[in-house]
C-alpha positions as CSV (number, residue, x, y, z in Angstrom):
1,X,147.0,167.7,65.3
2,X,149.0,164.5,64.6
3,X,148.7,164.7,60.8
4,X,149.6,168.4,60.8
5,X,152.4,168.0,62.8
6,X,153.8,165.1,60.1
7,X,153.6,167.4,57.2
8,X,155.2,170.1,59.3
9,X,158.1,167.1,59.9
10,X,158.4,166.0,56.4
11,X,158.5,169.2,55.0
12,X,161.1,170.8,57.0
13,X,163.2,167.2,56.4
14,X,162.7,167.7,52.2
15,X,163.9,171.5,52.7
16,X,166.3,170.4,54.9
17,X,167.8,167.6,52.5
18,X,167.1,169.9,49.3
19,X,169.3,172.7,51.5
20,X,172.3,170.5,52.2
21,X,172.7,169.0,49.0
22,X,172.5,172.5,47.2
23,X,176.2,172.9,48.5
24,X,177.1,169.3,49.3
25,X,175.9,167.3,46.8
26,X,178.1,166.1,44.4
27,X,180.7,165.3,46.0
28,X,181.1,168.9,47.1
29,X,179.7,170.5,43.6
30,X,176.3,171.5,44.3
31,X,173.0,170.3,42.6
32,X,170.7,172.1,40.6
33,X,167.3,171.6,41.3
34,X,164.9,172.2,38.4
35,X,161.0,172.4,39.2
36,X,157.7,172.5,37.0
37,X,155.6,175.4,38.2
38,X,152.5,172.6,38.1
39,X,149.5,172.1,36.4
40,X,146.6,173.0,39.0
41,X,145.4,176.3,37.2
42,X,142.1,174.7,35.6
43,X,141.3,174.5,39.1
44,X,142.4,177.9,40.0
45,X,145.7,176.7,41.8
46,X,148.9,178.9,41.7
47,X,152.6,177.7,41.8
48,X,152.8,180.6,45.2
49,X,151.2,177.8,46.9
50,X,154.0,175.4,46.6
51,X,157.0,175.5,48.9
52,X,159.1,173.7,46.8
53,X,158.8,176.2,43.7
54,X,159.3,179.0,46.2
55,X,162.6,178.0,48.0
56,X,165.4,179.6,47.1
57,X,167.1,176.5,45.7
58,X,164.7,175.8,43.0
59,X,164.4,176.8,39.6
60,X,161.0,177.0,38.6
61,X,159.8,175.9,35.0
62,X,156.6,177.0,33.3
63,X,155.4,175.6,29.5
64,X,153.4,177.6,27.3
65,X,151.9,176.1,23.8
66,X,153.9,176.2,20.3
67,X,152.2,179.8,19.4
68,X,152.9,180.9,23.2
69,X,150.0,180.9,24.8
70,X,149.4,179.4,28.3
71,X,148.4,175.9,28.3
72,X,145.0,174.8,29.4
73,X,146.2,173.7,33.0
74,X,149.5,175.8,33.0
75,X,149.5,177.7,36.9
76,X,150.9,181.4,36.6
77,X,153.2,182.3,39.6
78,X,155.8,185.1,40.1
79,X,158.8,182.5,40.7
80,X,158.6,180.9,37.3
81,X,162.5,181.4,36.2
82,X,162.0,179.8,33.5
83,X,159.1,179.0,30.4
84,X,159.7,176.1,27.6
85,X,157.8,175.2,25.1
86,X,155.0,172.1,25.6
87,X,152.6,170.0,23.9
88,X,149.0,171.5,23.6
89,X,147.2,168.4,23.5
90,X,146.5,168.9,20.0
91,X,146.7,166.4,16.4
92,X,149.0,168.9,14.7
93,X,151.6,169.2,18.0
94,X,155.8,169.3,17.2
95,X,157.5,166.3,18.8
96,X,159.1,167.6,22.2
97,X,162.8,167.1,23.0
98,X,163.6,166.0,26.2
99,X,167.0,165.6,27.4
């Protein structure tokens, strides 16, 4: 019961900081928070699962491979925003930007 009731705490204190500096941060201007959807879907995981790609505050990022297929762990999730390109994990990969 203990250990439920921490992640119960600590989750409703991330959503709770993630919600006040949405409008506050900044000094005022807002954040943007940007997400990655995750890479549990070799094991059959799904980015629904994850509170954090599902609040309301988040912008959720998915990567599919340079010909646009999904990648070999890539979850699929109706609150991906967003899909970028990513590395396959093969010899003949295109260097990736990052900025």
């Amino acid at each position: 019961m203990f250990i439920l009731l921490f992640f119960f705490t600590i989750y409703f204190l991330i959503t709770l900081y993630v919600s006040l500096h949405i409008f506050q941060g900044r000094g005022g201007k807002g954040n943007i928070y940007v997400w990655s959807s995750g890479n549990g879907g070799v094991s059959g995981d799904s980015c629904a699962y994850d509170g954090y790609v599902n609040n309301i505050y988040t912008i959720s990022v998915a990567a599919v491979g340079k010909n646009g297929d999904a990648l070999y762990g890539g979850e699929e999730c109706s609150a991906n925003m967003v899909t970028a390109y990513s590395k396959d994990g093969g010899d003949d990969d295109y260097p990736i930007v990052r900025i």
